[in-house]
C-alpha positions as CSV (number, residue, x, y, z in Angstrom):
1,X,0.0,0.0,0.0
2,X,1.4,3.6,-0.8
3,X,1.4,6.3,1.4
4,X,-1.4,8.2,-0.3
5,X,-3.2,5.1,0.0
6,X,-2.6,5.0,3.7
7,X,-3.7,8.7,4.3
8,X,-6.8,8.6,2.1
9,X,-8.1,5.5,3.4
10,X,-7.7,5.1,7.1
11,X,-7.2,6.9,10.1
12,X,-3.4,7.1,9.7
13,X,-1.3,8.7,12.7
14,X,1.9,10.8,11.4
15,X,4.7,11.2,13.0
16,X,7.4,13.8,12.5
17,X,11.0,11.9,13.3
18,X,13.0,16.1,13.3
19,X,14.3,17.6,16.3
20,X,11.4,19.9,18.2
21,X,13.3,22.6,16.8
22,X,12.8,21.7,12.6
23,X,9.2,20.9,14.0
24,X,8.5,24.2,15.2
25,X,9.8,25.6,12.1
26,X,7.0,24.4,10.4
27,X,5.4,21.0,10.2
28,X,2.3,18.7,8.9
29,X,-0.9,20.1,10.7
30,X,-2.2,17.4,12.1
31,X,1.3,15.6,12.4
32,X,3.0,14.9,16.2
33,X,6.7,14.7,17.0
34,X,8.7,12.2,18.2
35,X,12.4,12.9,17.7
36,X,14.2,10.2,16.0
37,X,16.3,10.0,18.9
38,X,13.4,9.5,21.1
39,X,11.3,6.6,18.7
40,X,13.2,3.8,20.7
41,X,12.4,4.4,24.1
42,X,9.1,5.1,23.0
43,X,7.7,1.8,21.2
44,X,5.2,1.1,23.5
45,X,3.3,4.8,22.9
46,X,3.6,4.3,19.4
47,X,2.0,1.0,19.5
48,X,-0.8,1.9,21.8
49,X,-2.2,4.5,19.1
50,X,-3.6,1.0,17.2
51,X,-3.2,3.1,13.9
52,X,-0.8,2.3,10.6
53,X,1.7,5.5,11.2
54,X,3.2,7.7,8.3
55,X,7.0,9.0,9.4
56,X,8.3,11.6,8.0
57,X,11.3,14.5,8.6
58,X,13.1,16.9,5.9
59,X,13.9,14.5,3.2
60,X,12.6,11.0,4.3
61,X,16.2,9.5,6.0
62,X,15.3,9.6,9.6
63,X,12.0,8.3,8.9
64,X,13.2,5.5,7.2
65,X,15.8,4.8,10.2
66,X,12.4,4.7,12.4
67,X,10.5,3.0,9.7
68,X,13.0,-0.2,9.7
69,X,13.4,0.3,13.4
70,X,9.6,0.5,14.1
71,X,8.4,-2.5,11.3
72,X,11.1,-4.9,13.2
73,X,9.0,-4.2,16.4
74,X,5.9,-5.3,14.3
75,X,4.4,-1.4,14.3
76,X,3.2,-1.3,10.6
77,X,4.1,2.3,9.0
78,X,5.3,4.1,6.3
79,X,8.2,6.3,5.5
80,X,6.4,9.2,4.0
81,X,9.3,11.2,3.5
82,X,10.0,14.7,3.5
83,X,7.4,16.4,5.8
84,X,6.5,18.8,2.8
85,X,5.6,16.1,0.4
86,X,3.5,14.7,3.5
87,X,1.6,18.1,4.1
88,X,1.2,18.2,0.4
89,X,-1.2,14.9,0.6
90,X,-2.8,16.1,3.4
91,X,-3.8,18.6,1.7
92,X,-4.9,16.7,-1.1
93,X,-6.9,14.0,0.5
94,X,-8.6,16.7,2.8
């Protein structure tokens, strides 16, 4: 499934992977932040929101380092990428 897919058709949860401080510089409206830093002590929060999860940051790398991290813990989600092309989708499928 793509990640438009994902966004269109269910009640996906995205998470920003950038520090607090890229975050505050602008981010995905209805997107929450969990540092990258931060995904693996929190696996157990990320699970509990019983959602598939689209990742994102400024280009797609530190999503993709949770992605892999998060899949091998059985959490399905998706490396959306750059946060930009994320909010772009939103916007689209809104």
């Amino acid at each position: 499934m793509s990640v438009i897919d994902i966004i269109q058709k269910s009640k996906s949860v995205i998470i920003d992977v950038r520090t607090p401080e890229e975050f505050e510089r602008g981010h995905v409206k209805s997107s929450i932040n969990i540092p990258l830093k931060e995904i693996f002590k929190r696996v157990e929060e990320i699970k509990s929101l019983n959602a598939p999860i689209v990742l994102c940051c400024l280009v797609g790398g530190r999503s993709e380092q949770a992605k892999s991290f998060l899949n091998g813990r059985g959490i399905e989600c998706y490396n959306g990428g750059g946060w930009m092309d994320v909010d772009l989708l939103v916007s689209q499928c809104a």
